[in-house]
N, C-alpha and C positions, 0 to 999 in steps of 0.2 A: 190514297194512292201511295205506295213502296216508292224509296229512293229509288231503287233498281228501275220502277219502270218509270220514274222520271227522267233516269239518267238514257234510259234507249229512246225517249220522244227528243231527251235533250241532242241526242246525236242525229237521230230522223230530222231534227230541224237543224242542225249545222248543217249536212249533207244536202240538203233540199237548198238553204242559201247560197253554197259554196257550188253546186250544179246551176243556179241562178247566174251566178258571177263571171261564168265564162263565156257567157253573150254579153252582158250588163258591162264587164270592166272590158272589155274588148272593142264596146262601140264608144270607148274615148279615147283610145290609144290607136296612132299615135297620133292623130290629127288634133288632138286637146291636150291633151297632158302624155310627155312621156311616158317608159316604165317605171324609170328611176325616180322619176319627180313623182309619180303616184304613189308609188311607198312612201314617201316622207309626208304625205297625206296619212295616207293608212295608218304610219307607225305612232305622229306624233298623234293625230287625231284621236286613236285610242287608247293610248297613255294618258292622254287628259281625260277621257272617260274610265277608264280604270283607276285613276286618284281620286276623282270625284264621288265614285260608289265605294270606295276604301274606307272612307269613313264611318259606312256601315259595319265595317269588319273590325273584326279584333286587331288589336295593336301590336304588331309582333315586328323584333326586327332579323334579318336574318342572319345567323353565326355565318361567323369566318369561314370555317368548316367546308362550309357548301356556296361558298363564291365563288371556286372554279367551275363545281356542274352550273352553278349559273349561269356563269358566262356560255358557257356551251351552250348550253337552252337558246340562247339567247341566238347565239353566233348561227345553231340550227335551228331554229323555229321563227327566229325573224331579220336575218340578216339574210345568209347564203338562200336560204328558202324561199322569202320573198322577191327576193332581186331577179333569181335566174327561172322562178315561173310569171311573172309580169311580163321579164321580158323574151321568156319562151310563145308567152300568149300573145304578145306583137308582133311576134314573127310568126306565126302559125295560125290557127283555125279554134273556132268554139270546141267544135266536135272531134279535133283531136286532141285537144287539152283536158277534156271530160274523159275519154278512153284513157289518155296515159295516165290520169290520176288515179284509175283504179289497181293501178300495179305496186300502190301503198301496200298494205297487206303480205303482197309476196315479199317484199323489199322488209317487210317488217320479220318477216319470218328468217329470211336469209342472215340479218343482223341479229337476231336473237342466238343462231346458231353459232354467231360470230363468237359476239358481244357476253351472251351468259349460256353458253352453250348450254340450249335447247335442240333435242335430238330431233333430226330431223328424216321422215320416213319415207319408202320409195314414191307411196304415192304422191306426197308435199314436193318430192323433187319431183314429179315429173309434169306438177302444176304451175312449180316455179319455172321447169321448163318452154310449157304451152305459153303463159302469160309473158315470157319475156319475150318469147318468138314474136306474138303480137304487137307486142311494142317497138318490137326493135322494125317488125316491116312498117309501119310507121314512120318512123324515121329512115329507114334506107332506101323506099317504095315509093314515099307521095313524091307524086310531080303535079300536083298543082299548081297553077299558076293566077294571082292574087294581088291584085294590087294592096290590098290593106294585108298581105300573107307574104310579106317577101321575099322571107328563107325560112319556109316550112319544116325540111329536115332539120336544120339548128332549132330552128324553136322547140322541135317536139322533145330532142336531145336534152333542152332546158329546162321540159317539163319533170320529163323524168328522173333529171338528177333534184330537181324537186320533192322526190316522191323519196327520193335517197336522205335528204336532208331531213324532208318530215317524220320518214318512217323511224332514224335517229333520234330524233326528237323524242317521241313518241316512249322511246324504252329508256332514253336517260332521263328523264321527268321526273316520270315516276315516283321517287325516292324525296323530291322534293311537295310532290303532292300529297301524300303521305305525310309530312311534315309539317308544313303552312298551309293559311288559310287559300285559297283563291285568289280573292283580291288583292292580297298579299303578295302573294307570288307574282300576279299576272302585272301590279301596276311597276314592279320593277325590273320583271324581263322586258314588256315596252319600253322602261326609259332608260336600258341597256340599249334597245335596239335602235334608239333614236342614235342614237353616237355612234350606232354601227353601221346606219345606212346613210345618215348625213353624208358623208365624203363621195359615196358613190352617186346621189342623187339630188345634192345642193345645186350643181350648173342646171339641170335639166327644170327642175322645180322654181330655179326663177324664170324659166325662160316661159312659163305657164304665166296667159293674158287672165290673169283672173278677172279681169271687171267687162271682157267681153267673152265669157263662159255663157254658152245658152243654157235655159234652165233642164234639158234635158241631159247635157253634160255634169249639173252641177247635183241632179237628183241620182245619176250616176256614180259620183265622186262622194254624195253622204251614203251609198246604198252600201259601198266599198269598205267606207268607213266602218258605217257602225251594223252593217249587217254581218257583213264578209270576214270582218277584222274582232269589232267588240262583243259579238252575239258570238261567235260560231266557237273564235277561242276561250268565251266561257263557257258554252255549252257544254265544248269537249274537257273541258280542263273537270267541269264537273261530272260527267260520262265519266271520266277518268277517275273519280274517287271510287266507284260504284261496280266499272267493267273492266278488263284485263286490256293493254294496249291490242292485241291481237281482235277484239273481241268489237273494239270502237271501230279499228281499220276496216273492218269486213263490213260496215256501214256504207261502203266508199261503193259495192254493188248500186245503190238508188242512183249515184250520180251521172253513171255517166244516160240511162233513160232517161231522169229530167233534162239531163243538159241537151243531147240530141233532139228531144220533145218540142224544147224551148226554141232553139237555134235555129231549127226548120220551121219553127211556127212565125218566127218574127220574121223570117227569111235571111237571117245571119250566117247560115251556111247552108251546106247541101249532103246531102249522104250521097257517099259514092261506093263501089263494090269494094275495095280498097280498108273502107273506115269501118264496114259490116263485117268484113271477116276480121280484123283488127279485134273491132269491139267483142268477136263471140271468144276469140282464142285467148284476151285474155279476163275476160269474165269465166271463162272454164277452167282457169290456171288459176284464178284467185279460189276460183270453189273447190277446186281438188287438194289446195294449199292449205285452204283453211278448213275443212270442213275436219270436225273429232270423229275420229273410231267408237264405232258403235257401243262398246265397254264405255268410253269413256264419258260417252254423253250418258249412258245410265246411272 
């Protein structure tokens, strides 16, 4: 089997977990654990798993050089990133936390054009236009009303500056993956990001009854950890030596099917006419965005 098509099962399986996680980390918040106290699970949790498989990797340290994109990585991929989709997803619903996430891609394209100008052509704009229409009704349309959903428009807003922070990530990485090994890279942007979310989620994480956590909260909180956090970001980190960032993003199509699939099947949420036109406008704005010109795909 080719890197290549390990690196496209490796993204088929981040995207299939992280479509998992939006029912899975939803039915502990917030009656179990905070947002901000479940990061300081996530972060430190897989920091210690990415120092403990380190050891199988080469010994590298990282130059001076690339300490500020690290911090960056770090500040986007697991500080700003995690914080304000946790607690978008506390506020909001499975089935619109899976839709907003698929407007990665667009969000990735739009920064590219920014970031390293990459030309961008009428029909990308007018994908990036459908897809953000969708999101944005989303956020200015749901009126539902949820007890475990309490301010649905903030949350969805939270998701999708998510999507801003990841798709960031995403293109300034790069250059470091390229360079260092994985485990390498991955065990020290965690234990940046430990220091980066500790202040924002210390109160909330002691105020977690750990020794009266039922065990479906706490199968919850490893599934988080080490599926959601330690699998997916090495999945992709390794997708990413193999696929172009554009190329992983447009993986984010599977998600938002499993997560609606799931949602409705456990009975965690409900589709409404609202989240179905949401969901087609902007799965049609990510594929008019991403999809190559005929020339280019020959």
């Amino acid at each position: 089997m080719s890197r290549r098509t390990l690196a496209i099962l490796a993204a088929i399986g981040a995207t299939t977990i992280y479509a998992l996680n939006h029912t899975i980390a939803k039915g502990v918040m917030p009656h179990y654990v905070q947002p901000f106290g479940f990061i300081i699970f996530r972060v430190a949790g897989a920091a210690v798993l990415f120092w403990l498989i380190s050891f199988w990797g080469p010994k590298e340290n990282i130059e001076k050089k690339d300490y500020l994109r690290m911090l960056v990585c770090a500040v986007l991929g697991m500080g700003i990133n995690m914080l304000v989709f946790f607690k978008g997803l506390a506020l909001s619903t499975p089935i619109n936390s899976a839709v907003l996430v698929t407007t990665t891609p667009i969000i990735v394209l739009i920064l590219s054009a920014i970031l390293i100008k990459e030309r961008i052509s009428g029909r990308k704009i007018l994908g990036i236009t459908i897809g953000l229409l969708g999101a944005l009704g989303l956020i200015l349309f749901s009126s539902e009303i949820r007890q475990d959903a309490p301010n649905i428009p903030m949350g969805n807003f939270l998701i999708l500056m998510n999507s801003v922070c990841y798709g960031s990530y995403l293109i300034i990485v790069r250059p470091l993956l390229d360079k260092y090994h994985p485990f390498t890279f991955m065990k020290w942007l965690f234990t940046l990001g430990i220091f980066l979310v500790l202040p924002f989620g210390y109160q909330e994480f002691t105020e977690i009854d750990l020794t009266n956590l039922p065990m479906d909260a706490i199968l919850s909180i490893v599934f988080v950890v080490v599926g959601t956090t330690f699998c997916t970001y090495l999945f992709n980190i390794f997708a990413l030596t193999q696929l172009k960032a554009s190329t992983l993003s447009a993986f984010v199509y599977v998600q938002p099917l499993i997560g609606i699939l799931y949602a409705t099947a456990t009975g965690k949420d409900n589709l409404t006419t609202l989240k179905i036109l949401a969901a087609c406008l902007v799965l049609v704005g990510v594929y008019l965005a991403s999809r190559k010109p005929k020339r280019q795909k020959q």
